[in-house]
PANU-98992 format. One record per residue (C-alpha): residue in one letter; z, y, x. Coordinates in steps of 0.001 Angstrom, whole numbers, plus 500000, padded with zeros to 6 digits. Layout:
% PANU-98992
REC rest     up  north   east
REC    a      Z      Y      X
...
% end
This chain:
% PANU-98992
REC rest     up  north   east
REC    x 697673 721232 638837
REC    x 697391 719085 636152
REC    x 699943 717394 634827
REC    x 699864 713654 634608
REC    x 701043 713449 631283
REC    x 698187 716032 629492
REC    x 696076 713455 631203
REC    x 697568 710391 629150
REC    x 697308 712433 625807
REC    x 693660 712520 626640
REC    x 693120 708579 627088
REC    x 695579 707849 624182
REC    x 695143 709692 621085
REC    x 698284 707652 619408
REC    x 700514 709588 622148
REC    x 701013 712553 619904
REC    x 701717 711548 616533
REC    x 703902 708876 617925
REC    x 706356 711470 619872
REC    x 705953 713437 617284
REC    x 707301 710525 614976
REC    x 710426 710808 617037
REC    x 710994 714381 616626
REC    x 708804 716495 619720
REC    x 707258 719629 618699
REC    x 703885 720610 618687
REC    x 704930 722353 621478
REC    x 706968 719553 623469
REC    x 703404 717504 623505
REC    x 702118 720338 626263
REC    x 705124 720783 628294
REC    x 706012 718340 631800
REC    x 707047 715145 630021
REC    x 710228 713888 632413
REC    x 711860 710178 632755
REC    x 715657 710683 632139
REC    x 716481 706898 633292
REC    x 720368 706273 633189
REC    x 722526 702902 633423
REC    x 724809 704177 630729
REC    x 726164 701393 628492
REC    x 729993 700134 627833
REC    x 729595 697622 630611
REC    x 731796 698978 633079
REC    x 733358 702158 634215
REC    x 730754 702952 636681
REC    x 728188 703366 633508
REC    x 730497 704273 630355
REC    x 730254 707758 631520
REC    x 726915 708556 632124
REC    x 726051 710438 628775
REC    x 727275 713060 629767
REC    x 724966 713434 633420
REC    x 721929 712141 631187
REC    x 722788 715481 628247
REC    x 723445 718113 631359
REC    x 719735 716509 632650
REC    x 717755 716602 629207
REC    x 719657 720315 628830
REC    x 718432 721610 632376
REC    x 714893 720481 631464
REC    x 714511 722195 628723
REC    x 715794 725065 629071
REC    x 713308 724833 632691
REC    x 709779 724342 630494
REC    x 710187 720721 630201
REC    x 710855 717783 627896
REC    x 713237 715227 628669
REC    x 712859 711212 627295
REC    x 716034 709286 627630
REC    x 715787 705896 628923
REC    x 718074 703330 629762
REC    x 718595 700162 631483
REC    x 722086 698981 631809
REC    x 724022 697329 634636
REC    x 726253 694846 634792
REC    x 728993 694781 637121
REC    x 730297 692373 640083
REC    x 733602 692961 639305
REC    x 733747 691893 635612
REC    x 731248 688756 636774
REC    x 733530 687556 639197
REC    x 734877 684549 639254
REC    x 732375 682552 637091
REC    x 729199 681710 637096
REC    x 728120 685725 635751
REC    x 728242 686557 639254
REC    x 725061 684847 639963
REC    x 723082 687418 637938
REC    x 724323 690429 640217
REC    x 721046 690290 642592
REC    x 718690 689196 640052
REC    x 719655 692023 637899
REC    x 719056 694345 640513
REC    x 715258 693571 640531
REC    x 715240 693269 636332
REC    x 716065 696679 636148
REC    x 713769 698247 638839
REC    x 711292 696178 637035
REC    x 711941 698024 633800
REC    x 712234 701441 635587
REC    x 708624 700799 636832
REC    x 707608 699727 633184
REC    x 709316 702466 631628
REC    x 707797 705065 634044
REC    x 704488 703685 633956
REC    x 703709 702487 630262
REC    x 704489 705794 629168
REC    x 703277 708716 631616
REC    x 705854 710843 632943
REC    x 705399 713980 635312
REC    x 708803 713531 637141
REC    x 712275 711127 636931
REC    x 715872 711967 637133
REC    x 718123 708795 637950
REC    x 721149 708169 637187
REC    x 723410 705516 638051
REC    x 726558 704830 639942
REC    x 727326 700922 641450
REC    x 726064 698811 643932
REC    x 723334 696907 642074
REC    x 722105 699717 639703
REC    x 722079 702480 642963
REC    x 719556 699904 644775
REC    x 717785 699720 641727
REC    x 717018 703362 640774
REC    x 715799 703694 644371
REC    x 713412 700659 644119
REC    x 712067 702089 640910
REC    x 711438 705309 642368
REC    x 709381 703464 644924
REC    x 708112 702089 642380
REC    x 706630 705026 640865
REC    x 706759 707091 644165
REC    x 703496 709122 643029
REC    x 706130 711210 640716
REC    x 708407 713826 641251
REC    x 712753 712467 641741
REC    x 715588 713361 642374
REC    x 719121 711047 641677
REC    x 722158 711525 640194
REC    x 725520 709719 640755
REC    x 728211 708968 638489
REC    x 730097 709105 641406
REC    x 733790 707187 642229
REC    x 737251 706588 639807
REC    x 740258 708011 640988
REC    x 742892 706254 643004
REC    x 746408 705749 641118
REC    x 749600 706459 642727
REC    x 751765 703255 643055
REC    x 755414 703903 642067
REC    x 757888 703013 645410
REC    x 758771 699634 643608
REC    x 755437 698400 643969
REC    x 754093 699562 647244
REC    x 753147 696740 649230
REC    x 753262 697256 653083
REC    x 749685 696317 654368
REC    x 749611 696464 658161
REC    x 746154 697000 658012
REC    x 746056 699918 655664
REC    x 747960 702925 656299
REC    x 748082 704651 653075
REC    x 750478 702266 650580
REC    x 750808 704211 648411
REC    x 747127 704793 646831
REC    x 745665 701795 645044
REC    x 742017 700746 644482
REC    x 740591 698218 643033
REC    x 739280 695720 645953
REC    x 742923 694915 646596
REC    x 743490 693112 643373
REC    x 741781 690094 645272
REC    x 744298 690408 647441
REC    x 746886 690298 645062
REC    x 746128 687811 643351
REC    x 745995 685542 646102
REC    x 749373 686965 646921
REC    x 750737 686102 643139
REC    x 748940 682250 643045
REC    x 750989 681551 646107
REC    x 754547 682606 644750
REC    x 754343 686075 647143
REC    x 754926 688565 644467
REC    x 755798 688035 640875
REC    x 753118 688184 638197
REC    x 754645 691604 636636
REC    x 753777 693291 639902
REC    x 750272 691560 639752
REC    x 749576 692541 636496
REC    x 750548 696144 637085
REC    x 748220 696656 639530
REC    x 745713 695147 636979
REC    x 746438 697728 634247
REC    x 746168 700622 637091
REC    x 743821 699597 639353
REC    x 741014 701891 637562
REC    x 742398 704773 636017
REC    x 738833 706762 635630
REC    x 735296 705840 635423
REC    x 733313 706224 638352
REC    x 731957 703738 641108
REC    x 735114 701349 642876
REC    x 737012 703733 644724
REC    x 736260 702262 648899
REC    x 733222 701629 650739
REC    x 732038 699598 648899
REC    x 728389 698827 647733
REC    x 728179 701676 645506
REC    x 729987 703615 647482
REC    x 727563 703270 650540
REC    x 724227 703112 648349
REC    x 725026 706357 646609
REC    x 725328 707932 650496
REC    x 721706 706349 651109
REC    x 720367 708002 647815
REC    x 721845 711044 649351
REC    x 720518 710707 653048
REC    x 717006 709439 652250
REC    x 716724 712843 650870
REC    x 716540 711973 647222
REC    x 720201 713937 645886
REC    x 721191 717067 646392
REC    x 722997 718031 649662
REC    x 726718 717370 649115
REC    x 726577 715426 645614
REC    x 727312 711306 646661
REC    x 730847 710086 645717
REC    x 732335 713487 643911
REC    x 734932 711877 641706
REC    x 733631 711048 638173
REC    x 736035 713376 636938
REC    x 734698 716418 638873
REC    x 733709 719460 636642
REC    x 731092 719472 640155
REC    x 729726 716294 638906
REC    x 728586 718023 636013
REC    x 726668 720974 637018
REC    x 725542 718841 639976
REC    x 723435 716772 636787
REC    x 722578 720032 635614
REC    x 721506 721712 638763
REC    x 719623 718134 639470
REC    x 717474 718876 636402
REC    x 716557 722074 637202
REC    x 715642 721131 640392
REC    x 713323 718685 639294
REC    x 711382 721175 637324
REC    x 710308 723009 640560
REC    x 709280 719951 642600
REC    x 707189 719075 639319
REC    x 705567 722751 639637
REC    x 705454 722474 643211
REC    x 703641 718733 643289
REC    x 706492 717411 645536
REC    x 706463 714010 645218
REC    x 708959 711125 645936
REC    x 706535 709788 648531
REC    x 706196 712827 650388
REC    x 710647 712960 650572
REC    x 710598 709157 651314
REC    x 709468 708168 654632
REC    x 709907 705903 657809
REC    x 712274 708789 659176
REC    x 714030 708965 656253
REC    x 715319 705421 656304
REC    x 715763 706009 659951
REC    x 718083 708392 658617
REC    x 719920 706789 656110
REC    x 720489 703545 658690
REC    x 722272 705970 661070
REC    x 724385 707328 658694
REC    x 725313 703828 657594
REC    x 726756 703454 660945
REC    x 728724 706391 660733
REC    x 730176 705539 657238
REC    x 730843 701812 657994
REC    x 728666 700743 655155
REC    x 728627 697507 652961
REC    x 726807 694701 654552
REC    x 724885 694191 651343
REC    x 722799 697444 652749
REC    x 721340 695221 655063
REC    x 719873 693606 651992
REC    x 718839 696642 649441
REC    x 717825 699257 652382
REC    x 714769 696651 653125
REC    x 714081 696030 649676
REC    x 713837 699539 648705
REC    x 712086 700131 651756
REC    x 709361 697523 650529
REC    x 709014 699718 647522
REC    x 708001 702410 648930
REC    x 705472 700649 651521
REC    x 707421 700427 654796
REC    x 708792 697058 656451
REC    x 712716 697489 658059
REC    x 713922 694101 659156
REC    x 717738 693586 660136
REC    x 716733 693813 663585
REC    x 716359 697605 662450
REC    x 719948 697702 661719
REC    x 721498 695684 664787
REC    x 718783 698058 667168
REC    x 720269 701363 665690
REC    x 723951 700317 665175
REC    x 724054 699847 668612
REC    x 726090 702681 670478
REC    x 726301 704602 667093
REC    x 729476 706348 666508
REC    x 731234 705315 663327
REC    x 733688 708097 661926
REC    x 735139 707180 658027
REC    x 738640 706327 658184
REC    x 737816 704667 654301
REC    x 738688 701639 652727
REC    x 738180 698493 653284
REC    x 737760 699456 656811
REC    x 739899 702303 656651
REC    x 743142 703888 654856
REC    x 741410 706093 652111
REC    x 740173 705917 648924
REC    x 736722 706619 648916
REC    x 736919 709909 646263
REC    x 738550 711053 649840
REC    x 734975 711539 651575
REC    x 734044 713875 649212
REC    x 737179 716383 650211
REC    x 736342 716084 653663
REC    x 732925 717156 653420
REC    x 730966 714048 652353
REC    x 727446 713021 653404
REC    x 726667 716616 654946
REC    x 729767 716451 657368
REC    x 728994 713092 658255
REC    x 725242 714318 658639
REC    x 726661 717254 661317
REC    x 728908 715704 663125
REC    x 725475 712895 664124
REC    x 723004 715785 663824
REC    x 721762 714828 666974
REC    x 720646 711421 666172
REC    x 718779 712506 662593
REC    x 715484 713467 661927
REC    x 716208 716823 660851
REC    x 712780 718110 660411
REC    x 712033 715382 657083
REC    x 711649 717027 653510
REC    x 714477 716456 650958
REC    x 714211 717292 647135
REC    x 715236 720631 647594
REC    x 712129 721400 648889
REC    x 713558 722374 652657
REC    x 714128 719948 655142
REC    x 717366 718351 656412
REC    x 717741 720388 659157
REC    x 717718 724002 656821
REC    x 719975 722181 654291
REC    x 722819 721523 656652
REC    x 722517 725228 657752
REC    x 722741 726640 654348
REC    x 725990 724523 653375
REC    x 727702 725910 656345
REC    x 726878 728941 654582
REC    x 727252 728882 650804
REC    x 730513 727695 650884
REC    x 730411 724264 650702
REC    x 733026 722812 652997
REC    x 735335 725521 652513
REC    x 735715 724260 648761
REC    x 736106 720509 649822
REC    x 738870 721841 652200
REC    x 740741 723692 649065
REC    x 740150 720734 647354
REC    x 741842 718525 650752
REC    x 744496 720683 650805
REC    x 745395 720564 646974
REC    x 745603 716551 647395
REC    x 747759 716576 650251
REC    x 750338 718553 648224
REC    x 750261 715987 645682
REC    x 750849 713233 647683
REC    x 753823 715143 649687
REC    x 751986 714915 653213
REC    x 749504 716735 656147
REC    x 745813 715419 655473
REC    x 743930 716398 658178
REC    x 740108 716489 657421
REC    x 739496 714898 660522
REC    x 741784 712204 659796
REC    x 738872 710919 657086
REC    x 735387 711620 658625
REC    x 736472 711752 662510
REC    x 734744 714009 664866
REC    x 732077 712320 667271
REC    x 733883 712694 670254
REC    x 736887 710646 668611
REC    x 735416 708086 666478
REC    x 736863 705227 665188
REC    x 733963 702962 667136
REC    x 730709 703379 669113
REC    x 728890 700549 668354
REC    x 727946 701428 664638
REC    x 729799 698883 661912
REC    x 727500 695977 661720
REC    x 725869 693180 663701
REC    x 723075 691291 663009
REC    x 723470 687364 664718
REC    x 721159 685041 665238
REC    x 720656 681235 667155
REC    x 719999 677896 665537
REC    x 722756 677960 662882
REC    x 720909 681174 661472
REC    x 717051 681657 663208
REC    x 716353 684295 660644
REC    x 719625 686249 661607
REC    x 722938 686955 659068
REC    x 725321 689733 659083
REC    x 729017 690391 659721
REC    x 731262 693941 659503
REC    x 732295 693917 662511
REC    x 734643 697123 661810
REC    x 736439 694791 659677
REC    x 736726 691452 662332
REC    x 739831 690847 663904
REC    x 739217 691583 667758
REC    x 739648 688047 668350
REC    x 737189 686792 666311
REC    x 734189 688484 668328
REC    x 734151 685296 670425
REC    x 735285 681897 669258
REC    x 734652 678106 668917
REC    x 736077 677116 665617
REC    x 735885 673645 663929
REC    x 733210 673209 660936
REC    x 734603 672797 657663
REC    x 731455 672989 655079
REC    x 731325 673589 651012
REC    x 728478 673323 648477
REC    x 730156 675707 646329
REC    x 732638 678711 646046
REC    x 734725 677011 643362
REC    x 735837 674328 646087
REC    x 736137 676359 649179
REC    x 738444 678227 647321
REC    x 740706 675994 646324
REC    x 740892 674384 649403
REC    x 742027 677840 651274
REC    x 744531 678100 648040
REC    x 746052 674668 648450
REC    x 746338 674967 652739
REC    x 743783 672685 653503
REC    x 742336 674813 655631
REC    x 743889 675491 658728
REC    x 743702 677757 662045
REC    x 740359 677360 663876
REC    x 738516 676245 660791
REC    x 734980 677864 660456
REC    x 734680 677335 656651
REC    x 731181 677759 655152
REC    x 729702 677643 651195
REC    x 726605 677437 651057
REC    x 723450 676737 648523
REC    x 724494 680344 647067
REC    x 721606 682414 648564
REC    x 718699 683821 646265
REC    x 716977 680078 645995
REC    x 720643 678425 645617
REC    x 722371 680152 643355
REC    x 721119 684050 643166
REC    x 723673 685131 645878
REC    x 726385 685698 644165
REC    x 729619 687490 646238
REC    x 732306 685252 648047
REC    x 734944 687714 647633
REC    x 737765 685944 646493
REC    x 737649 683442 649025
REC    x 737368 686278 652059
REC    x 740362 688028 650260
REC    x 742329 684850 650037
REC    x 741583 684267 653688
REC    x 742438 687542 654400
REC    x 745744 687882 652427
REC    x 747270 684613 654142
REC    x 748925 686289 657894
REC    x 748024 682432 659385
REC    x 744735 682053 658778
REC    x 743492 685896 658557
REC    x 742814 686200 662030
REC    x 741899 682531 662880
REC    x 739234 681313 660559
REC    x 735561 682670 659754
REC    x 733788 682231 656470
REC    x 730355 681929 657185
REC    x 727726 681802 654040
REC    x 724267 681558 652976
REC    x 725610 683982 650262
REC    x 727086 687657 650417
REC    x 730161 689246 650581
REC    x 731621 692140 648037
REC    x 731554 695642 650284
REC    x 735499 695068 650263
REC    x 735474 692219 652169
REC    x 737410 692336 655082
REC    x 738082 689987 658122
REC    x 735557 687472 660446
REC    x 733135 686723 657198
REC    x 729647 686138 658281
REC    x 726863 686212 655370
REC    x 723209 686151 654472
REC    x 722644 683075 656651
REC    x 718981 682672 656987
REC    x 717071 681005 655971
REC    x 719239 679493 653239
REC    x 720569 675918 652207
REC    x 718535 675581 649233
REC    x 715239 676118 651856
REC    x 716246 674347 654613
REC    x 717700 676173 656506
REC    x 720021 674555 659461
REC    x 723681 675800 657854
REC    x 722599 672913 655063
REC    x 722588 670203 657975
REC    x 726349 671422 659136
REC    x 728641 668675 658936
REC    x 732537 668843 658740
REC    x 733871 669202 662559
REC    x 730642 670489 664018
REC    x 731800 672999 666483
REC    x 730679 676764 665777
REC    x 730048 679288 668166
REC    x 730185 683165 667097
REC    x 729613 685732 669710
REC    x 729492 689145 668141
REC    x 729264 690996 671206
REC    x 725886 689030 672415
REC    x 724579 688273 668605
REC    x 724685 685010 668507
REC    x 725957 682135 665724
REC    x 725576 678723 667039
REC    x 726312 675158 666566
REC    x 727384 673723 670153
REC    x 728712 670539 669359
REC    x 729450 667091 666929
REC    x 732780 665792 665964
REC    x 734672 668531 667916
REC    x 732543 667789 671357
REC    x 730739 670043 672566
REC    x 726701 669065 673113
REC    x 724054 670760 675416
REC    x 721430 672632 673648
REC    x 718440 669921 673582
REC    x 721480 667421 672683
REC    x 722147 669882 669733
REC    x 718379 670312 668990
REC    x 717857 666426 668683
REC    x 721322 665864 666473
REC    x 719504 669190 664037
REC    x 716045 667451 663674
REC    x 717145 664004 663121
REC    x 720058 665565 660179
REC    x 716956 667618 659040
REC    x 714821 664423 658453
REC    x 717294 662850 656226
REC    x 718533 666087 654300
REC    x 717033 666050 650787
REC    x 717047 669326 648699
REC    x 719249 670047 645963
REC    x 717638 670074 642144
REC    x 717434 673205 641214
REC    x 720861 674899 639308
REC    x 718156 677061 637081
REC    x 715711 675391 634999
REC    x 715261 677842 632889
REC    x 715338 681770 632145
REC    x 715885 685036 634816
REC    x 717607 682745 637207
REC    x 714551 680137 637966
REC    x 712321 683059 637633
REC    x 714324 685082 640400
REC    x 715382 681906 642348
REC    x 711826 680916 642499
REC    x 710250 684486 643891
REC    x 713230 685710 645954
REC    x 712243 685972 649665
REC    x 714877 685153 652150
REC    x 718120 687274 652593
REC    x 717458 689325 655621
REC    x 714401 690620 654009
REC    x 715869 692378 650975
REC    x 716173 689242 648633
REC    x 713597 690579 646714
REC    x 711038 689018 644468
REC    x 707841 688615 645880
% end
């Protein structure tokens, strides 16, 4: 076979002397020429680390016959964007850099890519770049999660939602802090958790964004078996970049290509062990887009079709009591993987070069869980209790719910559809009428949930923040103010043309589409408009004016005549990334990609 590279020496005579300018060997020129694409930079713990994974790669392919180029394209990250007006260039990053992964792969000439990131915009990223360049050998590689600190007794904070006090992540700072602004805890306690909220690198330590993208990487085939959310400080992590690298080498020999791991099944796949895992709601968003990449079409009907009746098992955070680092010790993606066997596609090819099906057989033979269990049971001395395995990643029979972790709603408030966690919505929130309270903008929702002017029954909505509006930035302080007031965490839904961070918790409803800024009806709701959410049947509604309720061609008429009169917003980018993404972004609940 010949190699695609020897093929751009040919048509470029310049390509020699100039690699040899940077140090290649005679030598180097004729050997498989591989992509070594990383998000490494100092812009946040989920990327300050990934030297190391990128010099285990570029060692692995060389001492395997090949020669690694480093590349890099760095994230930046929700968390430090939060809060101000950064946040808007989360989503629009995420298609910057799959744009430069496709420029880097393809200006140059590379036989075969190893990808490395961690977080939830850089994970969707790699994966749209390797669709990208899907005619060339892949494989990913995670930076995996940061550790969970252990809070001393004075500082443990009883959450009746969360089980496990005592361990502390970073998506309850929100929390926190709304706790601290309203006089619940002093600011010394706030700021501890501040200072200790991150004691490693690594991806946030819940389910999370990154957290559930680095599981897709894993079950659309593209990692090897076993490898998504190892802690960052695993000596595993390590020879899992090294073993990635040598891997890479063979499916470059054997002409294995990222298309031929990649396929309908495999997102089939992946969507099913979403369910299982609980997984961020932003999925909904990057599992299309990457999707696109690759040539295949997966609408959130997709989603709400194969949630249905699934079995989700991850007793994880925010949904669940655990730090995420936690899913690795009880077996990971594989467990997850055996314990729904019998809803994959087992017989789909995986960079290993065997199929799904003969991977989970050889883990139950090489070891594998027996060494997560060692680790388990090493943990569970530390923290002075029993951890059951099962007590993480339940078995089928006994899972935490059977109708997956997500529902996709639709009706005349949202005809495109939008997305809620149900795993994370009060019970009595599946079905209510609540009073409309409508925002332009996060900045004064907030403040009004701060300063108790919103009360029980409120449906409380911020909108012109989709991909048009603003870029989409998160409303996750607002949900975690909501959620951290007892009164109003069970009683009011925030409902957004936006998204939500994968911590959100509680009866938040995003990715209304179409969006304000296009249109769309959640731009014509008006303050006491009654809202109707029915999880259970999929539907979001507007039933009624001034807190009477209207019959549906009553409704319909009060819509069209508010449409006629509603008059779009200028534009918030005139200028830069943001007009160019705002102006090419299709809709939310097709990927918010640029098109």
């Amino acid at each position: 076979m010949e190699l695609h590279s020897q093929k751009i020496r040919v048509l470029a005579p310049e390509n020699d002397p100039l690699k040899i300018g940077m140090g290649w060997t005679v030598e180097d020129l004729f050997k498989p020429q591989i992509l070594v694409e990383s998000t490494f930079g100092d812009s946040h713990p989920g990327s300050a680390h990934l030297d190391q994974f990128v010099e285990e790669g570029m060692r692995a392919i060389a001492d395997n016959g090949g020669k690694g180029a480093r590349n890099y394209v760095t994230d930046i990250c929700d968390g430090i964007a939060q809060g101000h007006d950064g946040i808007n260039y989360s989503l629009a990053h995420r298609d910057m850099m799959a744009n430069m992964v496709e420029i880097h792969g393809n200006a140059t000439g590379y036989d075969g890519g190893l990808f490395i990131a961690s977080c939830d915009k850089s994970m969707p990223a790699m994966l749209m770049g390797i669709g990208k360049l899907k005619d060339m050998s892949a494989i990913v590689v995670t930076g995996g999660v940061m550790e969970a600190h252990t809070i001393p007794a004075k500082y443990v904070e009883q959450d009746p939602s969360c089980a496990i006090n005592e361990l502390l992540t970073l998506e309850q700072i929100g929390k926190f802090d709304a706790q601290e602004k309203r006089g619940e805890i002093p600011k010394e306690q706030l700021d501890y958790y501040k200072q200790h909220a991150c004691p490693s690198c690594g991806a946030c330590s819940f389910m999370g964004t990154a957290s559930t993208m680095q599981i897709m990487a894993e079950a659309l085939g593209l990692m090897l078996p076993g490898t998504a959310l190892m802690p960052a400080t695993a000596p595993e992590l390590k020879q899992a970049a090294y073993d990635a690298g040598v891997q890479l080498m063979k499916l470059v020999e054997q002409g294995i290509k990222a298309k031929d791991i990649v396929t309908m099944k495999s997102f089939e796949n992946a969507i099913m062990v979403h369910a299982a895992i609980s997984g961020s709601t932003n999925a909904t968003m990057h599992i299309p887009a990457i999707a696109h990449e690759f040539g295949f079409e997966i609408d959130a009907d997709t989603f709400d079709r194969m949630h249905r009746g699934a079995h989700y098992l991850l007793n994880i955070r925010p949904s669940g009591d655990w730090p995420a680092q936690y899913f690795y010790y009880a077996g990971g993606v594989p467990r997850v993987m055996e314990e729904i066997k019998g809803m994959l596609h087992l017989d789909v090819m995986t960079v290993t070069g065997k199929t799904l099906g003969e991977n989970l057989e050889e883990l139950k033979h090489n070891g594998f869980y027996e060494h997560c269990d060692a680790i388990l049971k090493e943990k569970a001395k530390l923290l002075g209790r029993e951890i059951k395995r099962t007590e993480i990643i339940h078995d089928f029979d006994d899972a935490k719910g059977t109708d997956g972790s997500i529902a996709i709603l639709k009706g005349n408030l949202a005809p495109e559809g939008c997305v809620i966690k149900h795993t994370a919505c009060p019970n009595n929130m599946f079905e209510a009428t609540l009073n409309a309270k409508p925002f332009d903008s996060e900045e004064e929702c907030i403040d009004a949930v701060l300063k108790g002017r919103v009360k029980p029954g409120d449906a409380i909505f911020i909108r012109y923040e989709g991909p048009k509006g603003s870029g989409m930035p998160e409303m996750f302080y607002t949900g975690e103010a909501i959620c951290s007031d007892p009164e109003l965490a069970s009683s009011v839904a925030l409902i957004t043309d936006g998204r939500f961070s994968g911590a959100s918790r509680g009866p938040v409803i995003g990715h209304v589409s179409p969006e304000a800024a296009a249109g769309g009806p959640i731009a014509l709701v008006e303050d006491g408009d009654l809202i109707h959410i029915d999880v259970v049947n999929r539907k979001l509604e507007i039933v009624g004016v001034k807190g009477e309720k209207l019959s549906e061609a009553e409704m319909e008429k009060v819509l069209a005549e508010r449409k006629a009169k509603w008059q779009p917003k200028p534009a918030k980018y005139t200028r830069g990334v943001m007009k160019i993404y705002s102006q090419h972004a299709v809709s939310p609940m097709k990927g918010g990609y640029m098109e």
